[in-house]
C-alpha positions, 0 to 999 in steps of 0.5 A, spaced: 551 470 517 545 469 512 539 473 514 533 470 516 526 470 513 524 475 517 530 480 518 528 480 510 521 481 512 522 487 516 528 490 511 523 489 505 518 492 508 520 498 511 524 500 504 518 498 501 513 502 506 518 508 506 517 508 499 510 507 499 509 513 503 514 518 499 509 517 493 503 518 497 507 525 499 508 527 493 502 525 490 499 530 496 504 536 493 499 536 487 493 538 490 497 545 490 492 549 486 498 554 484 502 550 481 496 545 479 489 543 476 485 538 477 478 536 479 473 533 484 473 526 480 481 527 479 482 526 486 476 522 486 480 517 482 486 517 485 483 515 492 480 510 489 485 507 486 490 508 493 483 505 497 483 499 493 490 497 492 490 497 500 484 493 500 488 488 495 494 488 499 489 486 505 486 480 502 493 478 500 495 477 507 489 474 509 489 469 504 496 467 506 494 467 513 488 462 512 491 457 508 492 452 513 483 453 515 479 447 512 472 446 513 470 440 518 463 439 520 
């Protein structure tokens, strides 16, 4: 049986979300200030950086989403 674009869906994303979350994980470990240093503007950058990936991924499907709205008076 061939798999359905949404069973493809669902795989990819939850491999891709675990993973994801992994990375996330791994970069809280770094705030260990045993093993590690960093600054203020460090974290800054990363949560910047993590916010606005989240936020292109949102305009991503919001984009797909609305394709099919057209303007009508």
């Amino acid at each position: 049986m061939e798999e359905t674009k949404r069973e493809k869906f669902v795989r990819l994303a939850e491999s891709r979300m675990n993973n994801a979350l992994k990375q996330i994980e791994l970069l809280s470990n770094l705030s260990n200030t045993r093993a590690y240093e960093y600054s203020k503007e460090d974290v800054d950058k990363i949560i910047k950086a993590l916010k606005n990936a989240v936020s292109d991924l949102e305009k991503t499907y919001a984009a797909s989403t609305n394709k099919s709205k057209k303007f009508t008076l």
